[in-house]
GUPA-579731 format. One record per residue (C-alpha): residue number from 1; x, y, z. Coordinates in Angstrom, 1 decimal, padded with zeros to 4 digits. Example, Ala and Ser with C-alpha at 12.3 -4.5 7.8 and 13.67 -1.06 7.14 Angstrom:
<r 1; <012.3; -004.5; 007.8>>
<r 2; <013.7; -001.1; 007.1>>
//
This chain:
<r 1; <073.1; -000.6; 039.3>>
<r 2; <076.3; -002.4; 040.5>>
<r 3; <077.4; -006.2; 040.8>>
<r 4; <080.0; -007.7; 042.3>>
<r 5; <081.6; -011.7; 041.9>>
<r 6; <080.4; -014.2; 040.4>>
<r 7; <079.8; -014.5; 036.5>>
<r 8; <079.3; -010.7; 035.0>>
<r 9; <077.6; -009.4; 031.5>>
<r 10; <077.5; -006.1; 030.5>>
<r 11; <074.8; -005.7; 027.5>>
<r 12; <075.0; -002.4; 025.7>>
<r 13; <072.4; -001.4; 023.1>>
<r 14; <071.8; 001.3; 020.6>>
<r 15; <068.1; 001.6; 018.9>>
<r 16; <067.3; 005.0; 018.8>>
<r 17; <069.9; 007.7; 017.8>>
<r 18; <070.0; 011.6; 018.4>>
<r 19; <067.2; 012.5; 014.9>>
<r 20; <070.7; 015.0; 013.3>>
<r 21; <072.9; 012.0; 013.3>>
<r 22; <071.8; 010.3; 010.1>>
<r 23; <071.7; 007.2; 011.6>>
<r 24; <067.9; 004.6; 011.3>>
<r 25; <066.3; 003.4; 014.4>>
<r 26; <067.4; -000.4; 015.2>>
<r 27; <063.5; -001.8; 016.3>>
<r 28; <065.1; -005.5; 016.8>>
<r 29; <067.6; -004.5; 019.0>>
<r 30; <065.1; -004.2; 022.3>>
<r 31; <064.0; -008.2; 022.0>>
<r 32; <067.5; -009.1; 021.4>>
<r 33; <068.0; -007.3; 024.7>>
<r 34; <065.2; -009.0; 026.6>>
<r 35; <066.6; -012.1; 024.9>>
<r 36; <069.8; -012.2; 026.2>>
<r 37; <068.6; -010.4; 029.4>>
<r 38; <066.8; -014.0; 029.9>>
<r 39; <069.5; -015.9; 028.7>>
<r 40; <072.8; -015.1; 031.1>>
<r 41; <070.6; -014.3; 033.9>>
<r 42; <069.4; -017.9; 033.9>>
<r 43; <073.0; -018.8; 034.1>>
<r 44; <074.0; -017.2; 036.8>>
<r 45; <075.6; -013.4; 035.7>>
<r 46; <075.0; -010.7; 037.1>>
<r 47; <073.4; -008.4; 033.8>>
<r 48; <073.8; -004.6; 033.7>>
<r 49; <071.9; -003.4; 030.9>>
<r 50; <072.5; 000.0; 029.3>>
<r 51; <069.9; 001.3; 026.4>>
<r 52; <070.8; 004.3; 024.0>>
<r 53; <074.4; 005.5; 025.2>>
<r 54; <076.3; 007.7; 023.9>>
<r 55; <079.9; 007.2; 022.9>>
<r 56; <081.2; 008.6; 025.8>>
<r 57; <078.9; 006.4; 027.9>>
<r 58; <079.5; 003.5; 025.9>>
<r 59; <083.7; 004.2; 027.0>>
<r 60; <082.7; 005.0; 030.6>>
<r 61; <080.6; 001.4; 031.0>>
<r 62; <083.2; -000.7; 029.9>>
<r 63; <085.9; 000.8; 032.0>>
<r 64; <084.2; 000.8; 034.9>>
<r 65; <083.6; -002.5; 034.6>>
<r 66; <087.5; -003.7; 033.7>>
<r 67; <088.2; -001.7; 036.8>>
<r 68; <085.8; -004.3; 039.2>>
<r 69; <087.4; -007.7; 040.0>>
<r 70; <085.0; -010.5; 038.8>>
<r 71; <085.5; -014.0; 040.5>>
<r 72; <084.1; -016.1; 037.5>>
<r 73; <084.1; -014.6; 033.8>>
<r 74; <083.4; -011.7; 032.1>>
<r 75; <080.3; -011.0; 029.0>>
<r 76; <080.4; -008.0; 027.3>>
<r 77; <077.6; -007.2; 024.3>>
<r 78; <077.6; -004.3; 022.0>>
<r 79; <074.7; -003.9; 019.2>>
<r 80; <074.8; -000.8; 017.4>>
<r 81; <075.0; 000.5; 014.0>>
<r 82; <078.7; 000.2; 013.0>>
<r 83; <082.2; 000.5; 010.7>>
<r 84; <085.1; -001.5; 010.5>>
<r 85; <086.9; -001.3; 013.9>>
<r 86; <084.2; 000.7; 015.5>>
<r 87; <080.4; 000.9; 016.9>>
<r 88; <078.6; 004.4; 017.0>>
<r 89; <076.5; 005.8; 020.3>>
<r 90; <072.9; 007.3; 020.6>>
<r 91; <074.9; 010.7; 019.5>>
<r 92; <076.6; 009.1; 016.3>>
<r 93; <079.9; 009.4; 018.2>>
<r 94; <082.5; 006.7; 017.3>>
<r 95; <083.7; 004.2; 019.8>>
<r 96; <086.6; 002.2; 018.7>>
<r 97; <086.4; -001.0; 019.8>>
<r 98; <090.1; -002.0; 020.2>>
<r 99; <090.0; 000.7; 022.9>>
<r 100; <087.1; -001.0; 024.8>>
<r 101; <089.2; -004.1; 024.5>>
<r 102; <092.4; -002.2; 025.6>>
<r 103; <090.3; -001.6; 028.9>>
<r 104; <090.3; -005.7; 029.6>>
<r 105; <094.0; -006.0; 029.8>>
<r 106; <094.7; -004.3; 033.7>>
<r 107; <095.0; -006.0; 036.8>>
<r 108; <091.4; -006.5; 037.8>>
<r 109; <090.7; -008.3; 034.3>>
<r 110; <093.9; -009.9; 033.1>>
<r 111; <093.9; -013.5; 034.5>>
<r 112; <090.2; -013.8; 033.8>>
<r 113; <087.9; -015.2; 030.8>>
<r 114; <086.4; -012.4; 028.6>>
<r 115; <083.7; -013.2; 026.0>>
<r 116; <082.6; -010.2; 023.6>>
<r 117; <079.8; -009.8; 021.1>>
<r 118; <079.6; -007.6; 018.5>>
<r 119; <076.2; -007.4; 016.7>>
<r 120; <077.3; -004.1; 014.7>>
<r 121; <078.1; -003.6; 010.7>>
<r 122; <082.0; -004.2; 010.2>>
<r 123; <081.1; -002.3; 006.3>>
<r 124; <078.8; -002.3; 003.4>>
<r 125; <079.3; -005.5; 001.4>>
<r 126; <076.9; -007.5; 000.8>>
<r 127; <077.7; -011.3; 001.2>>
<r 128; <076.8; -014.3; -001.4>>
<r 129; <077.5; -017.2; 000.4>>
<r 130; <080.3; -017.7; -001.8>>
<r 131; <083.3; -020.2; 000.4>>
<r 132; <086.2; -018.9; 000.5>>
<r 133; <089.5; -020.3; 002.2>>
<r 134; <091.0; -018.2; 005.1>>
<r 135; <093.2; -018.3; 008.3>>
<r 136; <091.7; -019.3; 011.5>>
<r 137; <092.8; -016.1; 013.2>>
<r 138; <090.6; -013.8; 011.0>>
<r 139; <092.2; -010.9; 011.3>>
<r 140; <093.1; -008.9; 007.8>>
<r 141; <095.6; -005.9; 007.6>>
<r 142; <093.2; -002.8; 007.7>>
<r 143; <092.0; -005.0; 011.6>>
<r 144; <095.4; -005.6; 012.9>>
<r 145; <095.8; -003.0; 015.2>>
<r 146; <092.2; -004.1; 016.9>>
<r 147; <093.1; -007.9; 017.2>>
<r 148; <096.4; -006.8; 019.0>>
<r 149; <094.2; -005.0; 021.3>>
<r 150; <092.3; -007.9; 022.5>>
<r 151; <093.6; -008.8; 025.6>>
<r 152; <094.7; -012.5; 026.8>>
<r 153; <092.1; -015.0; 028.3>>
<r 154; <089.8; -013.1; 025.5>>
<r 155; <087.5; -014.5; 022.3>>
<r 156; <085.7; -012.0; 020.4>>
<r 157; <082.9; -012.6; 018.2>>
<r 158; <082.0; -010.5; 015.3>>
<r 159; <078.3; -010.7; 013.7>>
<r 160; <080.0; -010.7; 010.5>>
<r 161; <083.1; -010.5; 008.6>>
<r 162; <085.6; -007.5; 008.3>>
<r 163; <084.0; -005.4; 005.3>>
<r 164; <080.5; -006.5; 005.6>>
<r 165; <076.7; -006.2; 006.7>>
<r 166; <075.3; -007.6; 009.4>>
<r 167; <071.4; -007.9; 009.5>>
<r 168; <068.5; -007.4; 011.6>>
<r 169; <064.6; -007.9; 011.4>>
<r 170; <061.6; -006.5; 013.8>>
<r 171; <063.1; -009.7; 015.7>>
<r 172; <066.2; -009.3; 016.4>>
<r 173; <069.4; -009.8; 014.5>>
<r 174; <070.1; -013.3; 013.9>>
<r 175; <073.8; -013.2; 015.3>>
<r 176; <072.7; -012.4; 018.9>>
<r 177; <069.2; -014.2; 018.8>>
<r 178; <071.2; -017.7; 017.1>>
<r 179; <073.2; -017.2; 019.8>>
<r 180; <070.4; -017.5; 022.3>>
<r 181; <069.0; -020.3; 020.7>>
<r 182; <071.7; -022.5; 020.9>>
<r 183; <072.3; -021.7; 024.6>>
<r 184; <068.6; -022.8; 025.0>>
<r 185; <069.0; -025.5; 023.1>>
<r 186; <072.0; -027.4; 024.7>>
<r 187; <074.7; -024.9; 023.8>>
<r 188; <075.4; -023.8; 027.2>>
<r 189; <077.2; -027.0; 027.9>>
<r 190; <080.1; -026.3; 025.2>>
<r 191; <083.3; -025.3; 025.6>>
<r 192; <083.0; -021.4; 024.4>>
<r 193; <084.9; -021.7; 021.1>>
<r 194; <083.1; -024.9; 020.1>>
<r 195; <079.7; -023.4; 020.6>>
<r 196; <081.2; -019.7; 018.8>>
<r 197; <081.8; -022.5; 015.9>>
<r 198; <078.7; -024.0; 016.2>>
<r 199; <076.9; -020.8; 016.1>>
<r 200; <078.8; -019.6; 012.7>>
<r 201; <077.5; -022.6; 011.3>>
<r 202; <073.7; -022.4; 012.3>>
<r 203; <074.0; -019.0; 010.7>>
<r 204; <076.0; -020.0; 007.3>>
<r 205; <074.1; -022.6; 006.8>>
<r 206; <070.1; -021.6; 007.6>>
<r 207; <070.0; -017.9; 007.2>>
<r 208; <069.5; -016.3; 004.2>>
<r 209; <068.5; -012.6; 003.8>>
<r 210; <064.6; -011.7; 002.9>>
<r 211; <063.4; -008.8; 000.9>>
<r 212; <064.0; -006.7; -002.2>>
<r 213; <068.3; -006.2; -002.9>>
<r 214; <069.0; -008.2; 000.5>>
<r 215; <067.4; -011.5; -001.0>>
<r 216; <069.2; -014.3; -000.5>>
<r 217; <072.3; -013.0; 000.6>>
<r 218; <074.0; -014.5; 003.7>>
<r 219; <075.7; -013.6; 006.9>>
<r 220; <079.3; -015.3; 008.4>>
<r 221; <080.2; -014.5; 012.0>>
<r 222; <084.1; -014.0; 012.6>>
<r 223; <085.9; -014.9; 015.9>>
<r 224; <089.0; -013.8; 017.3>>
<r 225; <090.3; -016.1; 019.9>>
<r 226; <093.3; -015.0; 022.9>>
<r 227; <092.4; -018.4; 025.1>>
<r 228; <095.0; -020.4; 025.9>>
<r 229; <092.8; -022.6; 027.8>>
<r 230; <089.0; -024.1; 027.3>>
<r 231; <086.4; -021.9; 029.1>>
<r 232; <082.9; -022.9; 029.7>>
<r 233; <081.1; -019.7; 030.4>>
<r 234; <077.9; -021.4; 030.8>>
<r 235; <078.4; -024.4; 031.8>>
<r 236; <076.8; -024.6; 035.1>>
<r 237; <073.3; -023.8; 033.9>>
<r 238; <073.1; -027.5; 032.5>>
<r 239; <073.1; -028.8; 036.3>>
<r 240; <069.1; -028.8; 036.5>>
<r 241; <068.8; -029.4; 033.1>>
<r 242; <068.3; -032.3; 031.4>>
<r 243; <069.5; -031.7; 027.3>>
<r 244; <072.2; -033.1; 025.8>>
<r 245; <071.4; -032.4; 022.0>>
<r 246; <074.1; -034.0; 019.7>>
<r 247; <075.8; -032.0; 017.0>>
<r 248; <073.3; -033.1; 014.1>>
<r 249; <070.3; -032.3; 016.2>>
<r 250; <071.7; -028.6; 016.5>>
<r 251; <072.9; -027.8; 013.2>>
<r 252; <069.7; -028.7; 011.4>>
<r 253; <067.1; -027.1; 013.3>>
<r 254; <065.8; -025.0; 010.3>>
<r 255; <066.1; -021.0; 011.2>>
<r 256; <062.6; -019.0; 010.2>>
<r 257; <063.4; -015.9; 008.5>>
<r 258; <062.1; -012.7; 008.5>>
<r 259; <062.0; -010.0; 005.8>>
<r 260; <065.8; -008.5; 007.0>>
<r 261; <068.0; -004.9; 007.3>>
<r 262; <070.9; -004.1; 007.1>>
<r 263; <071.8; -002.9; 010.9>>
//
């Protein structure tokens, strides 16, 4: 299936892997799919969705599509089970992400906006909710090498922090299906970093963890921002729409939990 012009997403979802790899089955990762299927089609992109890749296919997906001009902006979504730095296929091959990145930054791609969404595990830490000071940028040593691969005209946003879990439920996982919401709920009309922040809030601030060693414990997205100008993504879906929810009306909208895995 091929697209061309306009606004472009490219979702990419791993919830069954080859049985000798090791690696669980991901059942929430199909409604997150449907979800956000839903979601940027309503707005206008063109979706390409590819279920259970390998590695290799994961690489061959995102260059083809760095190698197709796009007249608006580009989406790019990867959910799989994960490391620091990288995802895994249906095969348990690696895929490093600063190399997908890497793909963004030729002549089809460069002048255009880029929004990328990691729902993966950046490690195995477990999170407390404890705050903690930090730069705005993010990035920590062992990562440098993948922020400098991110491309300009390019924000990336991490389901969680370098180091640690991300979770997921029957569901969904609530980085990708928060992120829905808030599209559905007035989001759309943001400018891309305000509604990244907004999202990392909703998250920090109504989701906690469900079930057994996992209770209570939190999740904090992480962005990594190239822009040097505001981008509004999906801005034109509010033109037969009617919602302007204010800030307060967002961030409060209690978030109903599940019992939660680490995925």
């Amino acid at each position: 299936m091929s697209f061309s012009g306009g606004n472009r997403a490219l979702i990419v979802s791993v919830s069954s892997f080859y049985p000798d790899v090791g690696l669980s089955p991901r059942p929430g990762a199909a409604r997150d799919t449907q979800r956000l299927h839903r979601a940027l089609h309503s707005r206008g992109f063109s979706t390409r969705i590819i279920n259970d890749p390998d590695a290799e296919e994961i690489h061959e997906a995102f260059k083809s599509e760095s190698e197709r001009a796009v007249d608006g902006c580009f989406v790019g979504v990867i959910s799989s089970h994960g490391e620091e730095g990288l995802v895994f296929g249906a095969d348990g091959g690696p895929v490093q992400l600063s190399k997908i990145y890497s793909y963004f930054g030729g002549p089809k791609m460069s002048g255009k906006n880029k929004l990328f969404l990691i729902q993966a595990c950046r490690g195995h830490l477990l999170d407390d909710g404890v705050e903690i000071e930090t730069d705005s940028a993010g990035c920590e040593d062992s990562g440098l090498s993948e922020c400098a691969s991110v491309p300009p005209n390019t924000v990336v946003m991490y389901a969680t922090a370098p180091g640690y879990s991300a979770y997921m439920n029957r569901v969904g996982s609530i980085f990708l299906q928060t992120f829905c919401k808030l599209l559905d709920d007035g989001g759309a009309e943001l400018e891309v970093i305000r509604l990244l922040t907004r999202i990392s809030h909703h998250i920090a601030h109504h989701f906690s963890a469900r079930g057994g060693e996992l209770q209570g414990k939190k999740e904090m997205p992480c962005i990594v921002s190239r822009l040097t100008t505001e981008f509004y993504p999906f801005i034109d879906c509010g033109k037969n729409r009617s919602f302007r929810l204010s800030a307060t009306e967002l961030l409060d909208q209690p978030y109903t939990t599940h019992k939660n895995s680490i995925i």
